[in-house]
C-alpha positions as protocol buffer text, in pm:
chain_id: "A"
residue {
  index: 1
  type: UNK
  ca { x: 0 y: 0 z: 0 }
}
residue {
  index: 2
  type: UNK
  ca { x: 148 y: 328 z: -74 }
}
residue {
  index: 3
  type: UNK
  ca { x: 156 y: 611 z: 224 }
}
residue {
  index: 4
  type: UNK
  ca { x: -77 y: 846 z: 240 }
}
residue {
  index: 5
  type: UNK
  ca { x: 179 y: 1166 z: 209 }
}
residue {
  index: 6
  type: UNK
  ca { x: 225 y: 1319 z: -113 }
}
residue {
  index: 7
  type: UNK
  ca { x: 544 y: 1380 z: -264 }
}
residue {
  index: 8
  type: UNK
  ca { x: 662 y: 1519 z: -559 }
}
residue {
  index: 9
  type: UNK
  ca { x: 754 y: 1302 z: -809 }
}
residue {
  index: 10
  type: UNK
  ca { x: 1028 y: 1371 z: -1110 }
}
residue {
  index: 11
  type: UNK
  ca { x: 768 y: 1354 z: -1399 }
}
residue {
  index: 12
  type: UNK
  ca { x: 527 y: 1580 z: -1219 }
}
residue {
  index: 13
  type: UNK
  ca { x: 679 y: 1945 z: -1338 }
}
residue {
  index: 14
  type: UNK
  ca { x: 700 y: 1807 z: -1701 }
}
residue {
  index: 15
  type: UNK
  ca { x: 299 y: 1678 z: -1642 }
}
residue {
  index: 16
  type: UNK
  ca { x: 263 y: 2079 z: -1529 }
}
residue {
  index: 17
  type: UNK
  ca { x: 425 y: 2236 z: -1759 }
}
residue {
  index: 18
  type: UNK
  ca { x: 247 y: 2099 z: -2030 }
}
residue {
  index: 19
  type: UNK
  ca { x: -105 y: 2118 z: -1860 }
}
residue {
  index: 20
  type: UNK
  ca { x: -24 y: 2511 z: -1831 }
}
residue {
  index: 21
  type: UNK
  ca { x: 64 y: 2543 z: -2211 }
}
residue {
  index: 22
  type: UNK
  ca { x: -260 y: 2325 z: -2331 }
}
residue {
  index: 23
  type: UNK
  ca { x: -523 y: 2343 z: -2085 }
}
residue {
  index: 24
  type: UNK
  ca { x: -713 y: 2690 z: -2167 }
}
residue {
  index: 25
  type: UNK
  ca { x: -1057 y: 2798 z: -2210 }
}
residue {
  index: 26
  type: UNK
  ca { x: -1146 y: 2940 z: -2591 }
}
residue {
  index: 27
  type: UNK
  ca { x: -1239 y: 3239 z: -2442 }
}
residue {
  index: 28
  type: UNK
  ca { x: -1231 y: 3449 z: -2787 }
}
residue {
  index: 29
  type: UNK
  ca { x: -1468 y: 3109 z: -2922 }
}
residue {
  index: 30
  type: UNK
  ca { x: -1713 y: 3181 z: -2629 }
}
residue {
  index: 31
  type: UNK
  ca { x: -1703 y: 3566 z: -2701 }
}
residue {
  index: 32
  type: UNK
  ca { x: -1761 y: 3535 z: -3069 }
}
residue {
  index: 33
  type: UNK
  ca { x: -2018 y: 3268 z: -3027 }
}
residue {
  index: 34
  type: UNK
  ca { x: -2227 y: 3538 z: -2777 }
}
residue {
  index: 35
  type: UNK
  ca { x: -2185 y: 3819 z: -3020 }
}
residue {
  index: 36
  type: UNK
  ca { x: -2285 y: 3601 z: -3298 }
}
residue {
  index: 37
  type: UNK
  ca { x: -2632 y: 3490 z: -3074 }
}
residue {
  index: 38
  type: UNK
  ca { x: -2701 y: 3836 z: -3003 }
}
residue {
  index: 39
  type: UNK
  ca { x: -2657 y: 3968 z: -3334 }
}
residue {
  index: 40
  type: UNK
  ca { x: -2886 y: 3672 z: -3418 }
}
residue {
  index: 41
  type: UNK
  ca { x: -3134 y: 3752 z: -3164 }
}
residue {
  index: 42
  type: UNK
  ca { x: -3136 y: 4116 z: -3260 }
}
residue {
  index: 43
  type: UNK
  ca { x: -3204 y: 4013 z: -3663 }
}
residue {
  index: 44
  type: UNK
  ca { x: -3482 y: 3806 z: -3580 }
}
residue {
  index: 45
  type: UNK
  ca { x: -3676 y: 4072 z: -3314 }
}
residue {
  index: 46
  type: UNK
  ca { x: -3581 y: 4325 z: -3591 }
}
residue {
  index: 47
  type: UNK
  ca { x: -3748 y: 4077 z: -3911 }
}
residue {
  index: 48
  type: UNK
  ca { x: -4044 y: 3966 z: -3671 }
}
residue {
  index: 49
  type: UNK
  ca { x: -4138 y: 4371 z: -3626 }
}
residue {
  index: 50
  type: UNK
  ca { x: -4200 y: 4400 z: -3992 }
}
């Protein structure tokens, strides 16, 4: 069984350093994808009045 303490381990900065470098949200994706709803939104509201 192994102990219950943590310790760092030799492959763990590499496992970091690459989680840091990959592992981000698309926030411009998510932006564009709001504008693009609202603008969307807006068209149809605008059509429906007419």
């Amino acid at each position: 069984m192994k102990p219950m303490i943590w310790h760092p381990e030799p492959n763990d900065k590499k496992v970091n350093v690459y989680l840091d470098s990959m592992n981000h949200e698309p926030w411009l994706a998510i932006y564009a994808g709001m504008i693009m709803l609202l603008g969307m939104f807006t068209l149809l509201v605008l059509l429906g009045v007419f």
